[in-house]
N, C-alpha and C positions, 0 to 999 in steps of 0.2 A: 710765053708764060705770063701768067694775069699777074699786072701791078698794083699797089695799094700802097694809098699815101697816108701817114700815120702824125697826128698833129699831135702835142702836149701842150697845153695852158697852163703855165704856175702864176705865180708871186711874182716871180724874178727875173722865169727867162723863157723863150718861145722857142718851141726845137718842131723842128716836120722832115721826118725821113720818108723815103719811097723803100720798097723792099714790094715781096711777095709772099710773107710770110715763113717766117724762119729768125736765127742769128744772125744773119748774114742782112745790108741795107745796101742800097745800090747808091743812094746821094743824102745828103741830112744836110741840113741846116739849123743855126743857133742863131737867137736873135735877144739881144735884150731888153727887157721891159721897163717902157716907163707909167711908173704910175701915174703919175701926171698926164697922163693921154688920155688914160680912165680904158675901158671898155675899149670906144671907139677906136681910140689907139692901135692896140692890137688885132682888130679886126681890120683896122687899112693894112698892117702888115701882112696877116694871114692872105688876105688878097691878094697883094702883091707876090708874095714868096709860092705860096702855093698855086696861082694860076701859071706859074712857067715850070714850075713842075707837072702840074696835070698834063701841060700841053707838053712838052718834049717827052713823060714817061707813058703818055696815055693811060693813067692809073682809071681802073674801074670803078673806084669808091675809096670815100673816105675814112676815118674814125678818128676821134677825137677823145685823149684824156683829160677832161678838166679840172683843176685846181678846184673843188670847190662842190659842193653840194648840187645834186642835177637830175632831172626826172628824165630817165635814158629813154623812157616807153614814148614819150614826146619829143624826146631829142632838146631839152630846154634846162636849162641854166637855172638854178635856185637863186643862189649869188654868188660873191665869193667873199672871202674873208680879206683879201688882199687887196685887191682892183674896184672902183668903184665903177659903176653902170653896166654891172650884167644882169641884175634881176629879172627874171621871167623873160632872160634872151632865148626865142626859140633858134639856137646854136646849130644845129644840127639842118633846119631847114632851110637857115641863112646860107650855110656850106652847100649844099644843095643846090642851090639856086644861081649864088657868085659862081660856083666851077662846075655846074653843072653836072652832077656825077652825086649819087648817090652818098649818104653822110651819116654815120651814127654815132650816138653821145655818149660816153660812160665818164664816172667817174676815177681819178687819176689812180688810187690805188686800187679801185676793183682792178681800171686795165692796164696795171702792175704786177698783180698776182698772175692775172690770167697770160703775161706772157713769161712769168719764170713758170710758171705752172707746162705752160706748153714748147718752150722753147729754150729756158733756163736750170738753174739748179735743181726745183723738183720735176723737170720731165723724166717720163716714165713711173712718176706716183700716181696712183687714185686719186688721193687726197691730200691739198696744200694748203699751209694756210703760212699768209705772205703779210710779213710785216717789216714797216717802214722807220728807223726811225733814225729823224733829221730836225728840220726844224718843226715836225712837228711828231705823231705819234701814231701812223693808220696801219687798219690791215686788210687783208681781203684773204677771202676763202672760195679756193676750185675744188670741186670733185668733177671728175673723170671730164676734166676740161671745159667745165663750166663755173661759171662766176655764180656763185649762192647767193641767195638773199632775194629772189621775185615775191615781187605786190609786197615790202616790206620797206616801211622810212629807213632803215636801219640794219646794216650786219655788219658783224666783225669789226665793231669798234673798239677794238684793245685800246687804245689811248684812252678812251672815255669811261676806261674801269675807274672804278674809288676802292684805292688801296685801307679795306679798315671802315669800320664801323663808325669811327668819327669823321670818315668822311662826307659831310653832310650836305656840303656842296658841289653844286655843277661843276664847278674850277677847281676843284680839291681831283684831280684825276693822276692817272698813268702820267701822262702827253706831259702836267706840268710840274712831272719831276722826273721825268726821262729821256724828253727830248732834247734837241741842244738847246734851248733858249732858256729850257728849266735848270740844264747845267748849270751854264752862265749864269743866272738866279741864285742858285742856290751857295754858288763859290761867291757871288759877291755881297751874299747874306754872312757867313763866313768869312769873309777879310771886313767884315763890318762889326764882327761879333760873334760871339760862339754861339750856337744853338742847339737841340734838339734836333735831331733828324726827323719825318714821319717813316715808318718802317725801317727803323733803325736797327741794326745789329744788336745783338748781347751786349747790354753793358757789363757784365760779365765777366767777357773776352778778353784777354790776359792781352796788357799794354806790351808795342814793341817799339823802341824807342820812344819813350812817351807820349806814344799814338795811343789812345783807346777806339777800336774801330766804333765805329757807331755812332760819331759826329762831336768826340770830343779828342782835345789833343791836353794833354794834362801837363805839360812844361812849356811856360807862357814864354821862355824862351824862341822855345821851339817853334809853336804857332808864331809870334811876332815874327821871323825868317820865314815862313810858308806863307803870310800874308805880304810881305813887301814884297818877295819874289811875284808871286804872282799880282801886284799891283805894278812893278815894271815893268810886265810884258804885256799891258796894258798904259804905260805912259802913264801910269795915275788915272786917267780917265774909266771909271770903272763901266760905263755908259759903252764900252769899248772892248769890254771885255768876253771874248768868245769861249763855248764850249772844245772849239780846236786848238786855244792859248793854254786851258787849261788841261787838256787831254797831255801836252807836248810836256805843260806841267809835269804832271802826274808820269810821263816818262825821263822827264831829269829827277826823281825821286821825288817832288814837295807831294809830302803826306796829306797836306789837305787836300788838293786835286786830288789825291787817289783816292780818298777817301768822299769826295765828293761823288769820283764819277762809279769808286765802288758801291754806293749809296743807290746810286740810277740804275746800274743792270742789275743789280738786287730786285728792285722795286719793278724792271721790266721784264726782269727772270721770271718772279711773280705773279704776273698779268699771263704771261705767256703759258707758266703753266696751268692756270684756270682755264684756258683754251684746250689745253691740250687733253686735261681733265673733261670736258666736255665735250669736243669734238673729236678727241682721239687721230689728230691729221699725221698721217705716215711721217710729212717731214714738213717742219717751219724755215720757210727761207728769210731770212732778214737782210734786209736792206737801209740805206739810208745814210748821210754822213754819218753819226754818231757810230754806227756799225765799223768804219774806216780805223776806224780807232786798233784793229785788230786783235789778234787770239788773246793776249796778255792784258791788256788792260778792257777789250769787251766781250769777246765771245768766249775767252774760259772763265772768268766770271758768272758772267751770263746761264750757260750751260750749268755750272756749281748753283745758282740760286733757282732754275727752274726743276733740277733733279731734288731740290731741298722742298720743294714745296709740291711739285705733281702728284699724281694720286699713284702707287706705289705697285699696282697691279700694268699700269704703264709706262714704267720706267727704264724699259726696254726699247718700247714699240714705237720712238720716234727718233728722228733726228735732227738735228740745230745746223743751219749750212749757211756759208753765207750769199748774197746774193751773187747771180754769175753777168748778169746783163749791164750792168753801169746804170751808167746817167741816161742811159738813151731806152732804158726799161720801159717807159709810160708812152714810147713810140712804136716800140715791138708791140705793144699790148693792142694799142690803136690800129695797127695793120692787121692783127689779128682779128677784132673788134671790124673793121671793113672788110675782111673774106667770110666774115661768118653771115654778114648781111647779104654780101653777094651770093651763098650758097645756101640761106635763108636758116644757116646756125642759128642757133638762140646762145648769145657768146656773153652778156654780159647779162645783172639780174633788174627786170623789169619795175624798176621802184625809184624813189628818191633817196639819192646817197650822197655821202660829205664825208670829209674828213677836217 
């Protein structure tokens, strides 16, 4: 049976599985990153780690999911947003050459989608559209097992939507009030200070316990206890403070957390179903930490703010699921991504893409 070795590039951590395409991986490895090696760094690792793989599984071809924006029709690296010295690395040819074997380049959430698409939660749909959300905000879109978006800078950027008419800036988006790092922002704008939400709930909305949903808490008692709480489980250091401190929050009751992280599937519910309004995709798989947070505090939420806004003639025709593949998704996708090249599929889309 042909083997295919499956790489992922982040931020933070290096993973390279062998499989044949499927659920199922025959060896993986995790490696973490420093950024301080830059670039170079993780390409001596990649060397190392995957040439005794090639050689013990005889794998036929590579794929590669990169962290970062990448022209796949060239196999080459834009840059990354994390790692300094990839710009204009032709990645894909470099792979080729060190293990000898065949190499193709996509980007990390196109070959995301492409392997829940083909291997995870929506196999067996036509149409998927796969999104991410962690520490940042992507998505990718398959139909009938291909990755959309050829000769295009650009697809399925649900992070990069602007929630609202004042949003008139590039960084006014989805990504930086929905993902974790927008959490964590946004609760610690909150134990700083009450604010406005953007896409705020009804102020309207009848107070329960002196919550008023929609980014105010009206009994300064109340708030002063949901801000210390949540400034303890951060040590005071707010610099320290994460969107999984506050998720844990928001399940020992502190209203602000829920009220924070209800603020964010609102606003991703949102995005998603503008998607769904335009694309009409059978089923959305969601991925991501932020997603972990489970049914109660993100996906029936979640599910409630995108049936609130969808367009009403498809309020049936889809489904919200969540991802089935882990952490090791952007490796599936990658193997996939190396058997479509070996059987000269066209598996990912011919363009420049980032998330």
């Amino acid at each position: 049976m042909t083997k295919y070795l499956g790489i992922e590039i982040g931020g933070t951590k290096l993973q390279l599985g062998v499989g044949t395409g499927g659920a199922e991986l025959l060896e993986v490895h995790r490696l973490d990153i420093d950024p301080e090696g830059r670039a170079v760094g993780i390409l001596r690792q990649i060397e190392q780690a995957a040439t005794d793989l090639v050689s013990r599984h005889r794998v036929a071809g590579v794929g590669i999911g990169f962290g970062g924006p990448v022209d796949s029709v060239s196999g080459r690296v834009i840059k990354s947003h994390q790692i300094d010295g990839w710009e204009d690395l032709e990645l894909a040819r470099w792979c080729g050459r060190v293990l000898d074997v065949p190499a193709v380049l996509g980007n990390d959430c196109d070959t995301a989608a492409l392997a829940e698409a083909r291997y995870g939660a929506g196999r067996g749909c036509r149409s998927v559209f796969y999104v991410t959300a962690g520490t940042g905000v992507g998505g990718g879109y398959v139909v009938d097992g291909q990755v959309q978006g050829a000769g295009r800078p650009a697809v399925a950027e649900i992070g990069h939507l602007r929630p609202g008419l004042l949003a008139d800036r590039s960084d006014m988006t989805v990504e930086s009030l929905a993902s974790g790092w927008g959490i964590a922002a946004a609760a610690k704008v909150r134990i700083q200070g009450d604010v406005t939400l953007p896409l705020a709930r009804s102020p309207e909305t009848a107070m329960i316990d002196g919550v008023r949903p929609g980014g105010r808490i009206d009994r300064p008692d109340i708030e002063h206890e949901f801000r210390r709480d949540l400034l303890n489980r951060c040590d005071g250091d707010l610099d320290r403070l994460t969107a999984k401190a506050v998720a844990q929050a928001a399940s020992d009751g502190n209203q602000l957390a829920l009220d924070v992280i209800g603020h964010a599937t609102e606003v991703l519910g949102w995005a998603i179903a503008q998607t769904i309004t335009l694309l009409a995709p059978e089923v959305v798989v969601v991925g991501g930490g932020v997603s972990l947070m489970g049914d109660s505090l993100f996906f029936g939420p979640l599910r409630d703010a995108v049936s609130k806004y969808v367009f009403p003639p498809l309020a049936d025709a889809y489904e919200i699921v969540p991802a089935a593949l882990g952490e090791l998704v952007v490796v599936h996708g990658a193997i996939a991504l190396a058997a479509g090249l070996a059987t000269g599929s066209r598996n990912v889309s011919s363009d420049i893409r980032g998330t």
